[in-house]
VOVO-921114 format. One line per field, with one value per atom (N, C-alpha, C, O): residue in one letter; x, y, z; residue number from 1; atom name. Coordinates in steps of 0.1 Angstrom, whole numbers, plus 5000, padded with zeros to 4 digits. Layout:
BEGIN
code: [a  ...]
east: [X  ...]
north: [Y  ...]
up: [Z  ...]
pos: [NUM  ...]
site: [CA  ...]
This chain:
BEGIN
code: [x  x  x  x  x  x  x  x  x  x  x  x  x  x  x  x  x  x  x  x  x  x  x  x  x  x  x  x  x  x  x  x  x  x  x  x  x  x  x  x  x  x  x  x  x  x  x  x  x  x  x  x  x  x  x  x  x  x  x  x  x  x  x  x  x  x  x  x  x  x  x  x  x  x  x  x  x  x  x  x  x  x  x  x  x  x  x  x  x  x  x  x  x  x  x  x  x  x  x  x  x  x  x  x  x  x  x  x  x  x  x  x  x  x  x  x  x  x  x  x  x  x  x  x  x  x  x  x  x  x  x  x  x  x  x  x  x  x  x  x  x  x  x  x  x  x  x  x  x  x  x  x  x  x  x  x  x  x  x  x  x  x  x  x  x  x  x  x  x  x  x  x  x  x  x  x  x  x  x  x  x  x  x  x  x  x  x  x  x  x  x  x  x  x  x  x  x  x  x  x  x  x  x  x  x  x  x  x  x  x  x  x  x  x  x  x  x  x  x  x  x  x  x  x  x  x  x  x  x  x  x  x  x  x  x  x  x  x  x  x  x  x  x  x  x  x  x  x  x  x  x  x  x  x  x  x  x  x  x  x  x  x  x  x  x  x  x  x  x  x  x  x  x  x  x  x  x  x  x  x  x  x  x  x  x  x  x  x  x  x  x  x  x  x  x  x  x  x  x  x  x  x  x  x  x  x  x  x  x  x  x  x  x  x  x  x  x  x  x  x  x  x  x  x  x  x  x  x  x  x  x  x  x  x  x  x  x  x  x  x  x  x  x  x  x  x  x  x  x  x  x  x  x  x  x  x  x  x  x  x  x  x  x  x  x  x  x  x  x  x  x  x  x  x  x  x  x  x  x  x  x  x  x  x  x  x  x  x  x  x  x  x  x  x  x  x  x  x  x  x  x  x  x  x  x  x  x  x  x  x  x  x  x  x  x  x  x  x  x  x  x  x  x  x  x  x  x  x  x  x  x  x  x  x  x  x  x  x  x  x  x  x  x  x  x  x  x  x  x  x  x  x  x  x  x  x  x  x  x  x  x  x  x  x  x  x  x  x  x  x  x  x  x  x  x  x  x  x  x  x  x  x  x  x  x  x  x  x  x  x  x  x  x  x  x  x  x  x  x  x  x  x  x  x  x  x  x  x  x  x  x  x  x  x  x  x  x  x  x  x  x  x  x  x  x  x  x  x  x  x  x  x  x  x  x  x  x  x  x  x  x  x  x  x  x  x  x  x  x  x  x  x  x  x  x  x  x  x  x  x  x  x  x  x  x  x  x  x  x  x  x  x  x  x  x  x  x  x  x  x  x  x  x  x  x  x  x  x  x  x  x  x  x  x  x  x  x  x  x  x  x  x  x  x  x  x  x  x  x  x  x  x  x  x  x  x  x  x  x  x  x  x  x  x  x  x  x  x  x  x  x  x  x  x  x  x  x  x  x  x  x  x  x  x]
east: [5008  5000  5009  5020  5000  5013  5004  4992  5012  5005  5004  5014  4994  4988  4985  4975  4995  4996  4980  4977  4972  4963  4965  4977  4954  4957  4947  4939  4947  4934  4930  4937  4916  4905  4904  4898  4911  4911  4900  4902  4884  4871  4870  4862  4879  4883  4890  4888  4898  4902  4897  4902  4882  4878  4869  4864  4867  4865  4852  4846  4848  4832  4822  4824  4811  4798  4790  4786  4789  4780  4760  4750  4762  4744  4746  4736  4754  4755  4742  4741  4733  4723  4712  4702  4713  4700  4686  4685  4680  4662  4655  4649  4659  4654  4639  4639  4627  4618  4614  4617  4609  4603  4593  4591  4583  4572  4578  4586  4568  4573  4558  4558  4547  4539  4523  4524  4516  4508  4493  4487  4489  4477  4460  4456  4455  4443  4429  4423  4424  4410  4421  4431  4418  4422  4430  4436  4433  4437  4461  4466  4464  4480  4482  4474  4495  4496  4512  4517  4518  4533  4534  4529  4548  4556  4564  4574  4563  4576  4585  4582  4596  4606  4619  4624  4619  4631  4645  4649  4655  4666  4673  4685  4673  4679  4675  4683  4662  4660  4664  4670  4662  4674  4682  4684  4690  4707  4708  4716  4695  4699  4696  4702  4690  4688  4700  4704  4705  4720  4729  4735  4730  4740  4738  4749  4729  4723  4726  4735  4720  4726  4738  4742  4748  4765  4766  4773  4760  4766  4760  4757  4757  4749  4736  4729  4734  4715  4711  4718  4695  4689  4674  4666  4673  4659  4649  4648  4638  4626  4614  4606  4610  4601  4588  4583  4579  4565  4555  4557  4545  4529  4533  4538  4528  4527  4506  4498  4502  4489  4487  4493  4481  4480  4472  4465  4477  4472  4457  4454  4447  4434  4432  4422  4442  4436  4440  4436  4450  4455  4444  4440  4443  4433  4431  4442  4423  4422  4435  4438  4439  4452  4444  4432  4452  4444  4462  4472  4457  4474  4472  4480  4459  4454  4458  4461  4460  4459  4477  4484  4479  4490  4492  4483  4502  4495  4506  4511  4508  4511  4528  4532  4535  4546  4548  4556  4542  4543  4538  4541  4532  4523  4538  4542  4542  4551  4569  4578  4572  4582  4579  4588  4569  4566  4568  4576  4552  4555  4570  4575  4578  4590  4600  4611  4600  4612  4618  4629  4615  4623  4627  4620  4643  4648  4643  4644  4637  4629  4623  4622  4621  4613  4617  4618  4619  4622  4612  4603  4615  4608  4611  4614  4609  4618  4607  4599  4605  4599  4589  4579  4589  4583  4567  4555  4574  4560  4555  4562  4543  4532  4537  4532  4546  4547  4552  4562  4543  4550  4544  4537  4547  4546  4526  4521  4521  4512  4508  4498  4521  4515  4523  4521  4533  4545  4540  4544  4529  4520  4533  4544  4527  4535  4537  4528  4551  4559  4567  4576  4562  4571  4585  4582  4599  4606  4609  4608  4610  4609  4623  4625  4634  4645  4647  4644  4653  4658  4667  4674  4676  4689  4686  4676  4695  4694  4698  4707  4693  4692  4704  4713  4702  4712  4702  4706  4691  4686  4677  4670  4679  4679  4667  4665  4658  4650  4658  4670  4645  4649  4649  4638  4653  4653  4650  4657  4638  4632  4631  4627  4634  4637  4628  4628  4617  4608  4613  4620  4608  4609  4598  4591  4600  4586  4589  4600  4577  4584  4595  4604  4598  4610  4625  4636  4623  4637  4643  4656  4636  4650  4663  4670  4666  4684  4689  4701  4681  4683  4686  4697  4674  4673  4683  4688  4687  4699  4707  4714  4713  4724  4723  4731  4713  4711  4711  4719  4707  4709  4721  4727  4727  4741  4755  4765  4744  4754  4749  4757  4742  4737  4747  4755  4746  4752  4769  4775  4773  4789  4791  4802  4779  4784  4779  4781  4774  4775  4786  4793  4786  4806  4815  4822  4813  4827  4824  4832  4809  4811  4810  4811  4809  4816  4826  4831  4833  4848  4852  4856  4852  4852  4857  4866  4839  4839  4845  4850  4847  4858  4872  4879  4873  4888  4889  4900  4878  4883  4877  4880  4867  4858  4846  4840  4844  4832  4818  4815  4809  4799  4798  4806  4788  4781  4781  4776  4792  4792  4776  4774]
north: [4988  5000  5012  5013  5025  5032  5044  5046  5055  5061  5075  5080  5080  5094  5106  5107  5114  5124  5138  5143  5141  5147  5158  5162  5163  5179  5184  5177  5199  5207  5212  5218  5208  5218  5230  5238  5232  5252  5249  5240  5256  5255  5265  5266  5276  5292  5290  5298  5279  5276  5268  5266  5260  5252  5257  5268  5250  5249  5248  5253  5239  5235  5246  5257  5241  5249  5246  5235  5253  5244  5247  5242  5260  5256  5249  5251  5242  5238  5227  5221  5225  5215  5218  5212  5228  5232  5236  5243  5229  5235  5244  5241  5261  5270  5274  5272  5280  5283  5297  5304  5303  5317  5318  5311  5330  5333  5339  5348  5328  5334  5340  5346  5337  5342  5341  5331  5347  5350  5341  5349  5334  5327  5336  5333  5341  5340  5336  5342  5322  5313  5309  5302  5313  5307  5317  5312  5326  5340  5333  5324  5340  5339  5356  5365  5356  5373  5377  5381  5375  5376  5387  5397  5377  5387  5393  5387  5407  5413  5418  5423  5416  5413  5427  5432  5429  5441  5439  5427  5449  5439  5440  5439  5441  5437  5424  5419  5417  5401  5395  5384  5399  5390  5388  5377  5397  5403  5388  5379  5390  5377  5365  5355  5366  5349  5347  5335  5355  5355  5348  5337  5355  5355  5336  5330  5331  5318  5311  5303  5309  5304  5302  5290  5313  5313  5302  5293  5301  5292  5282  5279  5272  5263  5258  5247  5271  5269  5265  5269  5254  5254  5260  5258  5270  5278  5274  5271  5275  5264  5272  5268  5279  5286  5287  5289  5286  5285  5292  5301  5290  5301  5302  5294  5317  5323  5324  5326  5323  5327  5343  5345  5353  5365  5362  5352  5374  5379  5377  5377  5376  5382  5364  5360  5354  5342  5332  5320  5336  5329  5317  5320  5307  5302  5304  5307  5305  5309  5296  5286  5304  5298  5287  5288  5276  5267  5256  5256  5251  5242  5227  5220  5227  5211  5213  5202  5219  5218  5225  5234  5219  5228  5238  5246  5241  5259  5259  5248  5272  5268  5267  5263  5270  5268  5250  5245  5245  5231  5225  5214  5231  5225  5224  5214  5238  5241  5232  5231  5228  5222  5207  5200  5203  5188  5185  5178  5196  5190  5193  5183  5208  5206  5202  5205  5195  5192  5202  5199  5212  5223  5225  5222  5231  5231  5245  5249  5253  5269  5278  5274  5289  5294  5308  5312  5314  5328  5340  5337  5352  5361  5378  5380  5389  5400  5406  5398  5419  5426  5431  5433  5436  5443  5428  5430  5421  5409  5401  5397  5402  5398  5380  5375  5371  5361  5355  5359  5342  5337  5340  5333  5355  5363  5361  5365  5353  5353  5331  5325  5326  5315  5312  5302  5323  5317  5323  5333  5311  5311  5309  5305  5311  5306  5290  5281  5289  5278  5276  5267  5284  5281  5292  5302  5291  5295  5307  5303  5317  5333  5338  5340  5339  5347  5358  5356  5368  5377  5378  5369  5385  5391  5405  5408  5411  5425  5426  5418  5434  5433  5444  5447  5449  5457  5473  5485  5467  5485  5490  5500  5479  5485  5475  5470  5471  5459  5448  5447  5438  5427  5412  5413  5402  5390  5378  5374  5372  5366  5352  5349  5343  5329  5326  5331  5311  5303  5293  5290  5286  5270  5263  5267  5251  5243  5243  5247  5239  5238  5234  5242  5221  5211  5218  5212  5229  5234  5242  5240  5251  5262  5262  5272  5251  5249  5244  5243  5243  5244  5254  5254  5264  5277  5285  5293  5283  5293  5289  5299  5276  5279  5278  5272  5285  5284  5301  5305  5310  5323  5326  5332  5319  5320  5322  5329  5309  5305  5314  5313  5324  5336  5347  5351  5350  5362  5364  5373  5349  5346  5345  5343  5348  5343  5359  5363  5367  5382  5388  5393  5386  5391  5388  5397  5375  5374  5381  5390  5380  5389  5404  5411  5409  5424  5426  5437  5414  5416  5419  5430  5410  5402  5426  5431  5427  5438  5448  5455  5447  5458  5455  5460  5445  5441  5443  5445  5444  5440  5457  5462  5463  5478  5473  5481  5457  5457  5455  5461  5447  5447  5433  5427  5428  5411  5407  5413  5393  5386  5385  5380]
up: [5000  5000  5000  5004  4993  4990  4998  4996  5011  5019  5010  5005  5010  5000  5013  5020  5013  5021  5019  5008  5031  5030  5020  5017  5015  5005  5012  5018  5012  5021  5007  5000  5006  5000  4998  5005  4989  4987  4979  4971  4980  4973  4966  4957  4971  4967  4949  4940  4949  4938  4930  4919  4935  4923  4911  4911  4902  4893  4890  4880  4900  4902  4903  4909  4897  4893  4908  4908  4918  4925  4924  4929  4913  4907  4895  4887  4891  4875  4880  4891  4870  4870  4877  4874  4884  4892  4879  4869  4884  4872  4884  4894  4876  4879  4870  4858  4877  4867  4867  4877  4858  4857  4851  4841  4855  4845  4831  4828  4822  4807  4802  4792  4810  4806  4821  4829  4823  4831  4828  4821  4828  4828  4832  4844  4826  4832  4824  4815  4829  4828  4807  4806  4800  4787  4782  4772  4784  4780  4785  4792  4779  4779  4779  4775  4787  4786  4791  4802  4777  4781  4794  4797  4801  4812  4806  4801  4805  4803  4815  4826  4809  4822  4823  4813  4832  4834  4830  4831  4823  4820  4832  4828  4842  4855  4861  4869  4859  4857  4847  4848  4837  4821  4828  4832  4832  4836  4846  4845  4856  4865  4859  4862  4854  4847  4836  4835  4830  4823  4834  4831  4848  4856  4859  4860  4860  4869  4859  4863  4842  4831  4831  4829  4832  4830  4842  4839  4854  4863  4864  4876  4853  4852  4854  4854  4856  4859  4846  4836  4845  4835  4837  4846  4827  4830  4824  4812  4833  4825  4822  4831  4817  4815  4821  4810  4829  4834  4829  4820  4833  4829  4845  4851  4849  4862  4865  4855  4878  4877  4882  4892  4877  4879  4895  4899  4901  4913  4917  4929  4908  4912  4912  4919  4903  4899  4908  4907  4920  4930  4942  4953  4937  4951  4958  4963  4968  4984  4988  4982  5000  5010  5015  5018  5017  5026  5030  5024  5041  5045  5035  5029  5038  5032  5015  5011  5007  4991  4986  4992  4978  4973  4967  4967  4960  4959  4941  4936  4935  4929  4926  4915  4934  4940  4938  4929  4945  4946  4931  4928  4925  4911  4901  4896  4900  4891  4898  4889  4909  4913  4910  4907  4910  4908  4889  4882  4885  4872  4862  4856  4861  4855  4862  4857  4875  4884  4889  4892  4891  4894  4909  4918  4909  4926  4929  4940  4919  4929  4912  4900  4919  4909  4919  4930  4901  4904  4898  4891  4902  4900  4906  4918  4897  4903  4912  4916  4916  4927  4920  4927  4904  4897  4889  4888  4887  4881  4897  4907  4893  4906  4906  4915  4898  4892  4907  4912  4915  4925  4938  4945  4942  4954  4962  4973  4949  4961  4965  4970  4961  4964  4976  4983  4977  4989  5000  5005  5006  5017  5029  5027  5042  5048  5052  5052  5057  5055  5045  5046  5032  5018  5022  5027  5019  5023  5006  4994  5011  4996  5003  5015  4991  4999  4987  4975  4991  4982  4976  4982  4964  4961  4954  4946  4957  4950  4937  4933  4928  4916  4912  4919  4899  4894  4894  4897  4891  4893  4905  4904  4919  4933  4935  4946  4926  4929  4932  4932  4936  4943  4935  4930  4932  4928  4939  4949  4935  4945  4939  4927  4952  4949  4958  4970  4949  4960  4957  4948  4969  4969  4977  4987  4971  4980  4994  4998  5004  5020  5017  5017  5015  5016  5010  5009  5007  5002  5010  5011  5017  5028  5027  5025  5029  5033  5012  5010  5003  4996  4987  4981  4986  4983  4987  4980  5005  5009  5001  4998  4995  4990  4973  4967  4967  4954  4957  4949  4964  4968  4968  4959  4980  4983  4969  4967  4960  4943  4937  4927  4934  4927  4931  4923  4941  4947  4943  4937  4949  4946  4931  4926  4921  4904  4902  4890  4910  4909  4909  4901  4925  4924  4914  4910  4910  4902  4893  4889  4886  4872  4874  4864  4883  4887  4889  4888  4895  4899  4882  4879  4875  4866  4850  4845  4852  4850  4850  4842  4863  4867  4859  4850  4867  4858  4844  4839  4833  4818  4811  4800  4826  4820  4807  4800  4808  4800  4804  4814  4799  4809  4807  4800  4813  4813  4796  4786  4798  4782  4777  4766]
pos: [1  1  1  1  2  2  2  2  3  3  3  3  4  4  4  4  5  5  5  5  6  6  6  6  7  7  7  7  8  8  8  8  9  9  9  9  10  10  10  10  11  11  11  11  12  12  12  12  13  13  13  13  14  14  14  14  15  15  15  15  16  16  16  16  17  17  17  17  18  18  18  18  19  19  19  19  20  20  20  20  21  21  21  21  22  22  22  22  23  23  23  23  24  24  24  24  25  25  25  25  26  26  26  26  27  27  27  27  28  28  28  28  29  29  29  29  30  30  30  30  31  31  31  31  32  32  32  32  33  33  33  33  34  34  34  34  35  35  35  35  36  36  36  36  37  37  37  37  38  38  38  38  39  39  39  39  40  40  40  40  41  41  41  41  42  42  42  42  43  43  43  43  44  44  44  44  45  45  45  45  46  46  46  46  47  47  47  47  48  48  48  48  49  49  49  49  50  50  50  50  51  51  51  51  52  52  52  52  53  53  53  53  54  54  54  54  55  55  55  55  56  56  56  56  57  57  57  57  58  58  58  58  59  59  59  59  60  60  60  60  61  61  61  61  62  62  62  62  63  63  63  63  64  64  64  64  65  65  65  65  66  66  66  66  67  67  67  67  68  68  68  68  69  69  69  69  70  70  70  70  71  71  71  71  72  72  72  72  73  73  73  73  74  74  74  74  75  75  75  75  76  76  76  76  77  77  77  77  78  78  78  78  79  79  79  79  80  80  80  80  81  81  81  81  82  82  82  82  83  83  83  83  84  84  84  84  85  85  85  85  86  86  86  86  87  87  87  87  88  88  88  88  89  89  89  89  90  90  90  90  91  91  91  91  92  92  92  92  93  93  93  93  94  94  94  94  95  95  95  95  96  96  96  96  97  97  97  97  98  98  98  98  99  99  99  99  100  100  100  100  101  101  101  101  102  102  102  102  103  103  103  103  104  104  104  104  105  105  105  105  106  106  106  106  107  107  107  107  108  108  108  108  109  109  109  109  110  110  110  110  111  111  111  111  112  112  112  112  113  113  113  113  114  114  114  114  115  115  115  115  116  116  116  116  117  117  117  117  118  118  118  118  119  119  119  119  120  120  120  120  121  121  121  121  122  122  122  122  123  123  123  123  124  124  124  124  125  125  125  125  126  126  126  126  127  127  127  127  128  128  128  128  129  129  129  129  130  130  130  130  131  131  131  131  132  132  132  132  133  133  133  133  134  134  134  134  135  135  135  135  136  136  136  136  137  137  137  137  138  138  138  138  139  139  139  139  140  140  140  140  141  141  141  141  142  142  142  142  143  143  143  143  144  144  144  144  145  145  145  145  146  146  146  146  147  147  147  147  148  148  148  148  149  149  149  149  150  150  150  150  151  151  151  151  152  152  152  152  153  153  153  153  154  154  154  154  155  155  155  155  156  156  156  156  157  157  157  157  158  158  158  158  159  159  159  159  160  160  160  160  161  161  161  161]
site: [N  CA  C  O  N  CA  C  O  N  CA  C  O  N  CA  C  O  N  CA  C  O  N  CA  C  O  N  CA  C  O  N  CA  C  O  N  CA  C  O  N  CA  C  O  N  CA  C  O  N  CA  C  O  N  CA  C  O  N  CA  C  O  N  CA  C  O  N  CA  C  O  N  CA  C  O  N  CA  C  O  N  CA  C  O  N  CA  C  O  N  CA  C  O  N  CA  C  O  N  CA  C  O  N  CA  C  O  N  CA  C  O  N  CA  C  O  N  CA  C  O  N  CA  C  O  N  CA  C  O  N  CA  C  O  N  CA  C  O  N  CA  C  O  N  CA  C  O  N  CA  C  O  N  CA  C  O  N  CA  C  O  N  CA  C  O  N  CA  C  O  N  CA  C  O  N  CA  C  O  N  CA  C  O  N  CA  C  O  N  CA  C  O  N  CA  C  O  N  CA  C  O  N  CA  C  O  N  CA  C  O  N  CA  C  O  N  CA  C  O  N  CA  C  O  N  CA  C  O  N  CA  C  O  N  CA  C  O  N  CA  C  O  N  CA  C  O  N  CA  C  O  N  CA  C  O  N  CA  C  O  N  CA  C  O  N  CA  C  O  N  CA  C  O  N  CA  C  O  N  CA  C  O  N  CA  C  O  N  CA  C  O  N  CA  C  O  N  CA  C  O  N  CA  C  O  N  CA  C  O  N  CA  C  O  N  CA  C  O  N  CA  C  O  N  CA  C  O  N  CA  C  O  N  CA  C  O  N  CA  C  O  N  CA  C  O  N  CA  C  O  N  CA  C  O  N  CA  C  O  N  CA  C  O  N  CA  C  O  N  CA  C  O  N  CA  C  O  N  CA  C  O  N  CA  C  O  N  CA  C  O  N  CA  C  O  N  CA  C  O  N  CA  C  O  N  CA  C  O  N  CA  C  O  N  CA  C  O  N  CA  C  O  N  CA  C  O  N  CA  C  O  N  CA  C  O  N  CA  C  O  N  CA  C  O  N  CA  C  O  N  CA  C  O  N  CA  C  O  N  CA  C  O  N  CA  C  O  N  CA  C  O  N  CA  C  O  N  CA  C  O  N  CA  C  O  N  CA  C  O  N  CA  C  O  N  CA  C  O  N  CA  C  O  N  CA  C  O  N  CA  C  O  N  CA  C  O  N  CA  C  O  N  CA  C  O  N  CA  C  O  N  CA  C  O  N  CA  C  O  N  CA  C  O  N  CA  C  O  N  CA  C  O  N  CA  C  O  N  CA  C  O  N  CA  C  O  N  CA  C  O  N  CA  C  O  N  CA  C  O  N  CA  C  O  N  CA  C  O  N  CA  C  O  N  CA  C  O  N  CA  C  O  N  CA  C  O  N  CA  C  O  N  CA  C  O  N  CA  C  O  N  CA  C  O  N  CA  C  O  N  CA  C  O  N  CA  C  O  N  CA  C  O  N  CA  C  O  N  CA  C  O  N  CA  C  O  N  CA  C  O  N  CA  C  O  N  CA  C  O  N  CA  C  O  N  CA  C  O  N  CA  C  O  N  CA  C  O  N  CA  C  O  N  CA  C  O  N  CA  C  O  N  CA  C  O  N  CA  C  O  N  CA  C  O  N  CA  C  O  N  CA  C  O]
């Protein structure tokens, strides 16, 4: 046997994607009764879904239900938070501060975290109950693929590839 001396984990230096593979979703369009009604989206949400793409996010596009079309809250039924995680598999579902898309199904117990956007709005990430500690670190993998590409900016004076 040949003895293999420990290496310490510099994670600072790896390579690894740690949202590569994640199925993110977003409203690509607003649902009401038969009616479709594109989302149009701010380019400081592009900008983030650019940012989640570059770091291996796959984006999956959804119908959103408008505000007025939201079900009554109840604990017993799911909502549609849970509809849309089940049927495209998705690990959360995003949405900015500006589209109603999401913000009324994240009843409580569903865990809603924020990130700050580029033009002072907010970028908001749900996930089903069962996600929290998931979400924190799909938040966490957003933020850190921000920095770099501002670091990134700075350093070259251009803007996002």
């Amino acid at each position: 046997m040949v003895a293999v001396p420990l290496v310490q984990n510099n994670s600072s230096l790896s390579t690894a994607q740690p949202l590569a593979g994640q199925r993110v979703g977003f409203a690509q369009h607003y649902v009401r009764g038969g009616d479709h009604e594109p989302v149009e989206h701010s380019a400081a949400f592009l900008c983030a879904l650019h940012v989640l793409r570059k770091a291996g996010v796959y984006l999956v596009p959804v119908p959103a239900q408008h505000m007025d079309d939201t079900p009554r809250r109840s604990l017993h039924t799911r909502n549609e938070i849970d509809d849309h995680v089940l049927e495209y598999r998705l690990d959360a579902l995003v949405s900015d501060g500006r589209s109603a898309a999401f913000h009324g199904a994240c009843w409580s117990g569903y865990p809603r975290l924020a990130a700050p956007l580029e033009d002072g709005g907010r970028l908001y990430f749900y996930g089903s109950r069962w996600s929290r500690d998931s979400l924190k670190a799909l938040v966490r993998g957003y933020k850190n693929n921000v920095a770099c590409l501002t670091a990134r900016r700075g350093e070259t004076g251009s803007g996002v590839e």
